[in-house]
N, C-alpha and C positions, 0 to 999 in steps of 0.2 A: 426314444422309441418311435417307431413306424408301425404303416401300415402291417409292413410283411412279420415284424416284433408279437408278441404273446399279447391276446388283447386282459390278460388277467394277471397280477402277482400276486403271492401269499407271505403275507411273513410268517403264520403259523401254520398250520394243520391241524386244527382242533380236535379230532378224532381219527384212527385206524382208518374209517369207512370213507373219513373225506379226502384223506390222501389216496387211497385205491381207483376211488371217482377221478381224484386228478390225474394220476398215473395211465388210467385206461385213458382220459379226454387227451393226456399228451401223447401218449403212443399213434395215436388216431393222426392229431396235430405235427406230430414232427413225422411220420412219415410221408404226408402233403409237403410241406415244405424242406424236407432233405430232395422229394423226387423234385420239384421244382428249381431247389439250389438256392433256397429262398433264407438256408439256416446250413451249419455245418455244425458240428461237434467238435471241441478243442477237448484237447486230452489233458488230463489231469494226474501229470506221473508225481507230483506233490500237492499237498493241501496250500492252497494261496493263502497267505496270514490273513488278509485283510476278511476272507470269507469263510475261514474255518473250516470244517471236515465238509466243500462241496464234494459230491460225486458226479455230476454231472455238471457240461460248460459247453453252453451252445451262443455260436456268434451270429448274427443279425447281418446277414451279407451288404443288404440297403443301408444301412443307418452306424453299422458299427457298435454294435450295444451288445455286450457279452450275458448272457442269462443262467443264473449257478441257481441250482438244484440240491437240497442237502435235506434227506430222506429224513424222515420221522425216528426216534429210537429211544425208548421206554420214556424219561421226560423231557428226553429234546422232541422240538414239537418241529422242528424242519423250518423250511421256506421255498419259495420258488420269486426270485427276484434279480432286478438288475447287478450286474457287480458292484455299484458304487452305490447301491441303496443295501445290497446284503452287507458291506461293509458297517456301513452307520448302526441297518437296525444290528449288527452284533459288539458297536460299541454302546449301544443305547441299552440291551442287555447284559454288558458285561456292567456297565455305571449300576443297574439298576442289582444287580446283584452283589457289588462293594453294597451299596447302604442297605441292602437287607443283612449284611453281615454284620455292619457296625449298627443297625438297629439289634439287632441278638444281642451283641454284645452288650451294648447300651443294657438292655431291660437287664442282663446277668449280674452287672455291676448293680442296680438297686436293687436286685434281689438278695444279695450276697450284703450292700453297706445295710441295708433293713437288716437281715439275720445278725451282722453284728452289730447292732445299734441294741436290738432285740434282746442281745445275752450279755451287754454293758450295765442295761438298766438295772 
């Protein structure tokens, strides 16, 4: 990242009203730096695997640093970050939602070997 780069990333959007605030600060933001040529917009005619449903892909003309954008929608909570950090943080949530699976799992099975221990006895 540089100067002419976003001085801010998000990897959530904690609420409706904070992505709005961000949407209005970027409209503001990128339309200084599109008139300047300080940012461009890359087009998005497929979803990049490593960053998931981005909708928005703007590149850093100084430094080279691609910036993806992937709106908020009912419990996806979005992000606004570099390409190669929106990667990680969405392997860091896919890891993190394998073990909340096999925690489920987990507590089902002693709930289930209890119930039959329960009508052994």
């Amino acid at each position: 990242m540089c100067a002419d780069c976003f001085e801010t990333s998000y990897y959530e959007f904690k609420t409706e009203w904070e992505f709005e605030q961000f949407a209005a600060m970027l409209k503001q933001v990128l339309r200084h730096k599109f008139a300047t040529g300080q940012l461009r917009e890359l087009p998005v005619d497929e979803p990049v695997a490593s960053t998931g449903q981005a909708e928005q892909r703007f590149l850093c003309r100084s430094c080279g640093t691609t910036w993806v954008l992937s709106s908020p929608d009912n419990a996806w909570r979005g992000y606004f970050l570099p390409e190669a950090e929106a990667a990680a943080h969405l392997s860091r949530l896919a890891k993190h939602d394998k073990y909340r699976r096999l925690g489920c799992l987990a507590i089902l099975l002693v709930v289930l070997a209890l119930g039959l221990w329960r009508l052994m006895r």
